[in-house]
C-alpha positions in Angstrom: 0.0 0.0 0.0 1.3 3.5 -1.2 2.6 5.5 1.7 0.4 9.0 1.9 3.0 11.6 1.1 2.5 15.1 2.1 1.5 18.4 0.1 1.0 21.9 0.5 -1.7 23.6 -1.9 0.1 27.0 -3.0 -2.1 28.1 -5.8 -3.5 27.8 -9.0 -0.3 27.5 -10.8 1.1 24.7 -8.8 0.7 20.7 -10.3 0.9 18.2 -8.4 2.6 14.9 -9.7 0.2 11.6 -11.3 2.0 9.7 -8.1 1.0 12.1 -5.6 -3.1 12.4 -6.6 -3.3 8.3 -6.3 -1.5 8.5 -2.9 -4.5 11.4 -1.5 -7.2 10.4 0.1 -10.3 10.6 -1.6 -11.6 13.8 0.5 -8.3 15.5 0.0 -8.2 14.3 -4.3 -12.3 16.8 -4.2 -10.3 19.7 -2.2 -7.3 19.9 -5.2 -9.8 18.9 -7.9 -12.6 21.6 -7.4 -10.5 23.7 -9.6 -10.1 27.0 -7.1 -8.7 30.1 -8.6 -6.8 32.3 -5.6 -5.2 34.6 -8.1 -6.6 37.7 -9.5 -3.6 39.6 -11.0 -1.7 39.6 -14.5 1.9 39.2 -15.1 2.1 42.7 -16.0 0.2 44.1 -12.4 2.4 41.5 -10.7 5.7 43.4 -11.9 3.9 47.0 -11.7 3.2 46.4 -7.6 6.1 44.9 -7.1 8.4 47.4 -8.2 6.4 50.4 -6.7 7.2 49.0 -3.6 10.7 48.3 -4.2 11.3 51.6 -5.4 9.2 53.9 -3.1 10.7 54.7 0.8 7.8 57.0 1.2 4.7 55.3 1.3 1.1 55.7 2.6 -2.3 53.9 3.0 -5.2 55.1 3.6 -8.4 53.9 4.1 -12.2 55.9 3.9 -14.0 58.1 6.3 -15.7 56.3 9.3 -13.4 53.2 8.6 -15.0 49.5 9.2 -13.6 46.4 9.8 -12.7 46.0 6.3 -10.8 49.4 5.7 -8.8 48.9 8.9 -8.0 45.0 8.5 -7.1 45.2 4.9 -4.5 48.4 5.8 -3.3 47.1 8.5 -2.8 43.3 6.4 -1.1 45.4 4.1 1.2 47.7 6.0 2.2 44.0 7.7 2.9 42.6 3.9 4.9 45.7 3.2 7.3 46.0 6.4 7.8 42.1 6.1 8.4 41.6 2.8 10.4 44.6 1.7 11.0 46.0 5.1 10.1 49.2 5.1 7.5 51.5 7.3 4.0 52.5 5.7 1.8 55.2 7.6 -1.7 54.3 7.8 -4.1 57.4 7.4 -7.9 57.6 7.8 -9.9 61.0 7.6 -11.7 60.2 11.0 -12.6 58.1 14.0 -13.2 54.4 13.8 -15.5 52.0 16.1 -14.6 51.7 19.6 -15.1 47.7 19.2 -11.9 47.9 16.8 -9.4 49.2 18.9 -7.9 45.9 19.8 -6.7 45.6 16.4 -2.8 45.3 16.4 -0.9 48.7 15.2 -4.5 50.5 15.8 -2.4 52.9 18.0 -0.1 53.6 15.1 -3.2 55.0 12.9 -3.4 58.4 11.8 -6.7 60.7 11.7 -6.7 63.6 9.3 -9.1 65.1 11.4 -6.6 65.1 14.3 -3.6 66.1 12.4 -4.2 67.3 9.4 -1.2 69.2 8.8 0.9 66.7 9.4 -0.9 64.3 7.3 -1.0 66.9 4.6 2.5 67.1 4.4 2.9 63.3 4.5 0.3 63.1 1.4 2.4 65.7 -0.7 5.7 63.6 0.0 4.5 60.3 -0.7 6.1 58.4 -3.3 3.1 56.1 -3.4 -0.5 56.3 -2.2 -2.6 52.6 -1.9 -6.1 53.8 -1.6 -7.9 50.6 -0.1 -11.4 50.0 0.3 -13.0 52.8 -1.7 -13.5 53.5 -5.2 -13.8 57.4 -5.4 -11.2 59.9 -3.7 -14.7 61.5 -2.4 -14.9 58.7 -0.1 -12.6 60.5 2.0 -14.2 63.9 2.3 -11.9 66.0 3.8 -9.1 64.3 2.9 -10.0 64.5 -0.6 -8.0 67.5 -2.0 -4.9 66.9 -0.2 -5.5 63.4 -2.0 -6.0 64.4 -5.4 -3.2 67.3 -5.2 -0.7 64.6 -4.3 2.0 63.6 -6.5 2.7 60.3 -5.1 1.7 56.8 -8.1 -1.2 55.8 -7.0 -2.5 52.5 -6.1 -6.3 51.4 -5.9 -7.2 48.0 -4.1 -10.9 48.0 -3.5 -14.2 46.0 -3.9 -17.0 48.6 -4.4 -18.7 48.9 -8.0 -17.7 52.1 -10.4 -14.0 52.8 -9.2 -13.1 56.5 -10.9 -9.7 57.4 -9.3 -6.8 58.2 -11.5 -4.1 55.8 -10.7 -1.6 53.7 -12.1 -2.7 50.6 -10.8 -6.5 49.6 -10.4 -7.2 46.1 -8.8 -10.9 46.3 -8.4 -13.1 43.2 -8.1 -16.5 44.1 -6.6 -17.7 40.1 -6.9 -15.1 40.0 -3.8 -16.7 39.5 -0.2 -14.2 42.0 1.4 -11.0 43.8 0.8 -9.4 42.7 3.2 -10.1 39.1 0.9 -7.6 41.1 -1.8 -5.0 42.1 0.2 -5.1 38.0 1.1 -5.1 36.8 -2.6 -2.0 39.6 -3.5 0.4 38.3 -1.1 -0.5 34.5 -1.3 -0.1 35.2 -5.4 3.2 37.0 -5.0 4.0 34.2 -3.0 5.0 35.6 0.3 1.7 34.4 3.0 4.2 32.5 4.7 6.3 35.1 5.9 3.6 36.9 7.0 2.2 36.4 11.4 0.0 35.8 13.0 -1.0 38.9 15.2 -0.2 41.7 12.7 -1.4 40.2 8.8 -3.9 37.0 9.9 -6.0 38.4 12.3 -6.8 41.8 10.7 -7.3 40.3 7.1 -9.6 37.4 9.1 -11.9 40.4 11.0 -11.9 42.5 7.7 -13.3 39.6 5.7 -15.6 38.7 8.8 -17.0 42.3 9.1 -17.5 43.0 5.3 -20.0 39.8 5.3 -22.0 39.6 9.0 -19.8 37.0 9.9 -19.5 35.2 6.9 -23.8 35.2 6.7 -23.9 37.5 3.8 -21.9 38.3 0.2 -20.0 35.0 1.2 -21.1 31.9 -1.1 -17.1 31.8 -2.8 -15.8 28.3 -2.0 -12.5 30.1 -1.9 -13.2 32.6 0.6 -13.0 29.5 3.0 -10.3 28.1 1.4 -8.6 31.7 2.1 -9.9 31.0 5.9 -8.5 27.8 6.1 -4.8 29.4 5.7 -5.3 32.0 8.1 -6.1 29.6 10.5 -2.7 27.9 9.7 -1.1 30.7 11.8 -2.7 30.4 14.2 -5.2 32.9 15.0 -8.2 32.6 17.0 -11.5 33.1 14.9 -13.9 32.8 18.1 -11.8 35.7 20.2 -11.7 37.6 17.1 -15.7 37.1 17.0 -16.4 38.5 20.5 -13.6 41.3 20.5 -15.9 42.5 16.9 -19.6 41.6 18.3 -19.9 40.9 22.1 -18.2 44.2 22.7 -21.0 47.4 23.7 -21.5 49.0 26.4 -24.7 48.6 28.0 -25.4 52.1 27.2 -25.3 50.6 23.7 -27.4 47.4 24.2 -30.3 49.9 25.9 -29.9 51.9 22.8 -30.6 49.0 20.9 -33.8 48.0 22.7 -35.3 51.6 22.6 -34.6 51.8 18.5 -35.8 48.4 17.9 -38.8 49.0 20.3 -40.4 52.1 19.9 -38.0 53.6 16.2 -38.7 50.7 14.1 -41.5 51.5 11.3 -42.2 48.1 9.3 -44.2 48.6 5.8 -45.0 44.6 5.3 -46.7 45.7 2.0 -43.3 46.8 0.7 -41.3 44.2 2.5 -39.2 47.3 3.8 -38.6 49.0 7.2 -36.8 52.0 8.6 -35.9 53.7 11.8 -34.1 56.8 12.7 -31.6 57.8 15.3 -31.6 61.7 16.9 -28.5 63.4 18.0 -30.8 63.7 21.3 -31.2 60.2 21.7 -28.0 59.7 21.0 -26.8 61.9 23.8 -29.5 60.1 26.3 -27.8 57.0 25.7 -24.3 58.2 25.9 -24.0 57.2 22.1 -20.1 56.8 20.9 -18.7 55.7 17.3 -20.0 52.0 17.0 -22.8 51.6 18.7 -25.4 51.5 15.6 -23.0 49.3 14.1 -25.1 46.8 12.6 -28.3 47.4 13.6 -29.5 48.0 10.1 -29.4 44.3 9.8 -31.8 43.4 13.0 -35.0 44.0 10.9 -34.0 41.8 8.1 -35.1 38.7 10.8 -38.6 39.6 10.4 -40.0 37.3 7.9 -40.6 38.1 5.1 -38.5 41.2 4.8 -36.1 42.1 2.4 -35.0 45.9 3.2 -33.7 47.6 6.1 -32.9 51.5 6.3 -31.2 53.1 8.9 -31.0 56.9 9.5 -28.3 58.8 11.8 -28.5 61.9 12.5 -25.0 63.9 12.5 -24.2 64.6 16.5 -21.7 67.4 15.4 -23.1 68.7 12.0 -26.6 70.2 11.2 -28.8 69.0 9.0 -26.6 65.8 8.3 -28.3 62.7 8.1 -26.2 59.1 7.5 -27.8 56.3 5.7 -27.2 52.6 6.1 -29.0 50.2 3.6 -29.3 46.4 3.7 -31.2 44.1 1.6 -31.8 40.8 0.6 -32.5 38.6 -3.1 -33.8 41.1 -5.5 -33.8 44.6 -4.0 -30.9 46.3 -4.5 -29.1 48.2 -2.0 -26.9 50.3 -3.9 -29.4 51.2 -6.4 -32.0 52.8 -3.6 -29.1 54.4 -2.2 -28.2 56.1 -5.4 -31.6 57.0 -6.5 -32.5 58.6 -3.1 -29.6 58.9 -0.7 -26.7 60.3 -2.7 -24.7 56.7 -2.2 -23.7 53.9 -3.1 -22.3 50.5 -2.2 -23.0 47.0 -2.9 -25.7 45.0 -4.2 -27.3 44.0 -0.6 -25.2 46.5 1.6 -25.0 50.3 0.6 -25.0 54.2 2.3 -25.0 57.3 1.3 -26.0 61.0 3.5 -28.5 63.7 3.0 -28.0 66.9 3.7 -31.4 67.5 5.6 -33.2 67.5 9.0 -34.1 64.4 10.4 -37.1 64.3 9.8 -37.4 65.6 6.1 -34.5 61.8 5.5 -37.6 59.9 7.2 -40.2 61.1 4.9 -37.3 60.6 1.8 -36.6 57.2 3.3 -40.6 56.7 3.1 -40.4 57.2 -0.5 -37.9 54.9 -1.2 -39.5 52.1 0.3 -42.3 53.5 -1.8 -40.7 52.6 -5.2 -40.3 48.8 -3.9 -42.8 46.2 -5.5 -45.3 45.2 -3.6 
């Protein structure tokens, strides 16, 4: 009897031997045989990343305004992948704060806001040899960050997910079938061949939260076979999935749980005819339930368990701006997310998850958010 020897799947490009597929076991001859495709770049965008980072020493990242999971996992995966692999620093910018229930990410500390230091950040932007732009498709997508962006003389780099990218780069890798950014960053550096060198704390665990955040926990936007492929290596280092779970979801206040109850309660208005619902969130209520960044996070999905739904819209008024509203849209089979939040919220996004902002009171975005679930099919 043939003694089992042992493998290692790499990717796409790697055979394996007629002796070694009659030595797998059968379970393991399906794995290599359902024909998974990890890599999503040419020849030709291999050579152009990979000389950008050899040849920059001043290089930035930088992520969107009111950063998720996604954003910061995929940047800090990537500034990881860079100081590892060709050992050198990347500063990690965002134009504003980020969820209170990410700030045990590794290198979180290390993150810098526009809105806190702008100058300095300016100055970093103008001297930047090299610009990655993750997780948004649109240098408006960074708001205030946006001229200093644009004005820049720095290559630069798009790696992002959402539909319609329209920056002016040198290097676009945009796949909007992707569950997550953060699933990218992944597929570059196993491609270029370097996963291995990469740890546990600092690339496996954010890329793991980023993909986990982007899709509810792996309940939406997550049908890929190779997205758990991708999971399967991340685990190889080590991380643990269940910690990373609770440190994301199990961690509000219970300011924030109240909060929850009270929109659910008495905020939530269900239109069953329409399959659609909506509630909105005052800067008052906000301030009665000692409301920081986070704290909504999410809740747009908690309608979608009523049977039978298959849109959920949140409105958020702006605690610092007037007449500010922020829009959250989630949806299910045929309604589309991105599409209502074009059409009536000045957004976008992706097919079942989507946002956008009016610039209106309260309660004029309700009766806007009223019409939108208007235009759905009965």
């Amino acid at each position: 009897q043939s003694e089992t020897k042992p493998f290692q799947v790499t990717n796409k490009s790697q055979f394996f031997s007629f002796n070694h597929f009659f030595a797998l076991p059968l379970h393991l001859l399906n794995v290599l045989t359902m024909n998974l495709t990890i890599d999503i770049l040419n020849n030709e965008q291999i050579s152009l990343l990979d000389n950008i980072l050899k040849e920059s020493k001043n290089i930035i990242i930088c992520a969107h305004k009111s950063p998720d999971g996604d954003a910061l996992g995929s940047c800090i995966g990537f500034a990881n992948f860079i100081e590892k692999t060709y050992n050198k620093t990347a500063n990690i910018v965002v134009p504003d704060a980020f969820p209170d229930f990410l700030k045990w990410l590794p290198d979180n500390e290390k993150i810098l806001r526009y809105d806190k230091r702008q100058e300095y950040v300016d100055k970093l932007l103008q001297s930047a040899d090299a610009i990655f732009c993750l997780d948004f498709n649109e240098s408006s997508r960074i708001e205030e960050m946006q001229q200093s962006l644009d004005a820049s003389p720095a290559k630069k780099i798009m790696i992002d997910h959402h539909l319609n990218p329209s920056m002016e780069t040198v290097l676009t890798i945009s796949h909007p079938e992707m569950s997550s950014t953060s699933e990218l960053i992944f597929r570059i550096v196993w491609q270029m061949g370097f996963f291995e060198q990469q740890d546990s704390h600092h690339f496996a665990i954010p890329i793991y939260c980023g993909m986990m955040t982007d899709t509810g926990g792996f309940t939406y936007n997550s049908n890929n076979p190779e997205i758990y492929f991708i999971i399967c290596q991340l685990l190889t280092k080590h991380i643990d999935k269940d910690k990373i779970y609770r440190n994301v979801f199990n961690n509000y206040s219970s300011w924030a749980i109240r909060l929850r109850g009270y929109i659910l309660c008495q905020k939530l208005n269900v239109f069953e005819d329409r399959h659609a619902s909506y509630f909105a969130i005052t800067k008052e209520e906000m301030k009665d339930y000692h409301f920081i960044k986070g704290d909504a996070e999410g809740l747009v999905n908690e309608p979608l368990r009523i049977k039978g739904l298959k849109m959920s819209i949140s409105l958020r008024e702006d605690d610092r701006k007037e007449n500010k509203v922020w829009i959250s849209i989630r949806s299910i089979d045929e309604v589309r997310s991105d599409l209502i939040a074009s059409e009536f919220f000045n957004g976008g996004g992706h097919e079942h998850a989507a946002g956008g902002k009016l610039d209106c009171s309260i309660s004029e975005a309700e009766e806007i958010a009223k019409l939108a679930i208007s235009s759905l099919n009965q």
